[in-house]
Legacy VTK file of the C-alpha trace (Angstrom):
# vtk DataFile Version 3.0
C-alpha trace
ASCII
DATASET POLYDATA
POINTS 108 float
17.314 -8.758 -14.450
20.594 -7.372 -12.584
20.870 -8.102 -9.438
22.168 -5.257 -7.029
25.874 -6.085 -6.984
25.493 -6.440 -10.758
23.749 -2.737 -10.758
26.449 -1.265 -8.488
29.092 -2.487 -10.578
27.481 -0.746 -13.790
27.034 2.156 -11.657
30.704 2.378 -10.704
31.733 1.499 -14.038
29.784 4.499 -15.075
31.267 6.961 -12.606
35.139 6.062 -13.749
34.074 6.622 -17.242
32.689 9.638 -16.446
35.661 10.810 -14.390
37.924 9.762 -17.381
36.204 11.349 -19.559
36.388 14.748 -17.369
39.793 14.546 -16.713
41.310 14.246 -20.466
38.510 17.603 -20.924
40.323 19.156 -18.542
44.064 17.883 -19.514
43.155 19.105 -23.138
41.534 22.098 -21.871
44.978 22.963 -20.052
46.898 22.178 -23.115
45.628 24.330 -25.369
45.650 27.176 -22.442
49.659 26.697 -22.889
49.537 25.574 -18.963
50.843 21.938 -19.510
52.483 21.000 -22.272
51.216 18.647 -25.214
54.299 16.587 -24.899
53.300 15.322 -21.350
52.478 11.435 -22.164
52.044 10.293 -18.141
49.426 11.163 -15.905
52.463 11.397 -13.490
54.402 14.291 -15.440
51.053 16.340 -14.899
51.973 17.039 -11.507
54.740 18.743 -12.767
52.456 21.793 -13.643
49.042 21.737 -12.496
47.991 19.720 -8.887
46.599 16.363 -11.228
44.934 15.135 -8.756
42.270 17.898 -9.046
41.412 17.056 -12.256
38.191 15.305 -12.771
36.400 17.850 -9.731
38.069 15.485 -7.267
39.276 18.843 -5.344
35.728 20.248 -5.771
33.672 19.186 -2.194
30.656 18.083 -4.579
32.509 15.547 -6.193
34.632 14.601 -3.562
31.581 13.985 -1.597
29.458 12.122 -4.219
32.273 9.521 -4.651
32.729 8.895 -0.730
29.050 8.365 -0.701
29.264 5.715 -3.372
32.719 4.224 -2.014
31.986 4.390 1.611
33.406 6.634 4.131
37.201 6.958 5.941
38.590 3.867 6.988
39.779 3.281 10.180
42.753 5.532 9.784
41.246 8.230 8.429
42.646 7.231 4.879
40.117 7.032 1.529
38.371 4.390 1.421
39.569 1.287 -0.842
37.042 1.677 -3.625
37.234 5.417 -3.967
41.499 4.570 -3.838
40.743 2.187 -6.801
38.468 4.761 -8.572
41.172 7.405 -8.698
44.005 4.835 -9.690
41.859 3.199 -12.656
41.389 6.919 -13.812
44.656 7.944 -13.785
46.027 4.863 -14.992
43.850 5.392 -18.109
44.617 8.821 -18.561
47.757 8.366 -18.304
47.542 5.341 -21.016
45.707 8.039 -23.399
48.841 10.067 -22.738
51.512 7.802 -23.292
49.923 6.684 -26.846
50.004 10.410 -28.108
45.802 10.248 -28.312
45.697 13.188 -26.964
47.246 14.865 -30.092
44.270 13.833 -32.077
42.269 15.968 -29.772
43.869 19.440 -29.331
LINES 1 109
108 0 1 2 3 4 5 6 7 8 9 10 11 12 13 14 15 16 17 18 19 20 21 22 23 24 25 26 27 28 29 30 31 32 33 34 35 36 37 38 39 40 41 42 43 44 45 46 47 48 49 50 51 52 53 54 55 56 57 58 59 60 61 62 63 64 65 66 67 68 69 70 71 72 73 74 75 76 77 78 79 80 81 82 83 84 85 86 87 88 89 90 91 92 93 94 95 96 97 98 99 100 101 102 103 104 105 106 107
C-alpha cells in the first residue's frame, strides 16, 4: 500500500513526464513549422527563437496554476516555489538531454 508521500511522489513523477513529454510535442511541432531549427541540441539555444519557457503550457494560466497547486504557492519573496523550480529544471534538463543526443531527429 503507498503511503501518501510515496503517492505524491508518483504523482509528481507523473506530472514531469507529462510536461516532458509536451514540451518535445511542441519543440518538434516548431521544427517542422521551420520556427526553430532542427540543429538546436540545448534546451538553452531554444530561447534563441521561441520564449522556451512557454513550452509545456507553463505560460498558459491553467497550467501554471495546476502546478502551483501541486508545488505550493509563492515563497516568501514572491519567487516560485522550490518544487515547481525543480519541476521546470528536471524538464528542461531532459529536454535539453533529448536535444543534445540528436533524438529529436528520429522524430521529425
Amino acid at each position: 500500500m503507498l503511503t501518501l508521500e510515496d503517492l505524491v511522489a508518483q504523482i509528481k513523477r507523473e506530472v514531469l513526464d507529462d510536461l516532458v513529454a509536451q514540451i518535445k510535442r511542441e519543440v518538434l511541432d516548431d521544427m517542422r513549422s521551420g520556427r526553430v531549427p532542427t540543429n538546436v541540441r540545448s534546451y538553452g539555444n531554444l530561447h534563441d527563437y521561441v520564449d522556451a519557457i512557454c513550452y509545456g503550457g507553463m505560460c498558459e494560466a491553467e497550467r501554471f496554476d495546476a502546478c502551483f497547486a501541486l508545488f505550493g504557492g509563492r515563497d516568501e519573496h514572491e519567487g516560485l516555489p522550490d518544487g515547481m523550480i525543480d519541476l521546470l529544471n528536471n524538464a528542461h534538463d531532459a529536454v535539453g538531454e533529448w536535444l543534445h543526443n540528436g533524438e529529436h531527429l528520429n522524430e521529425l
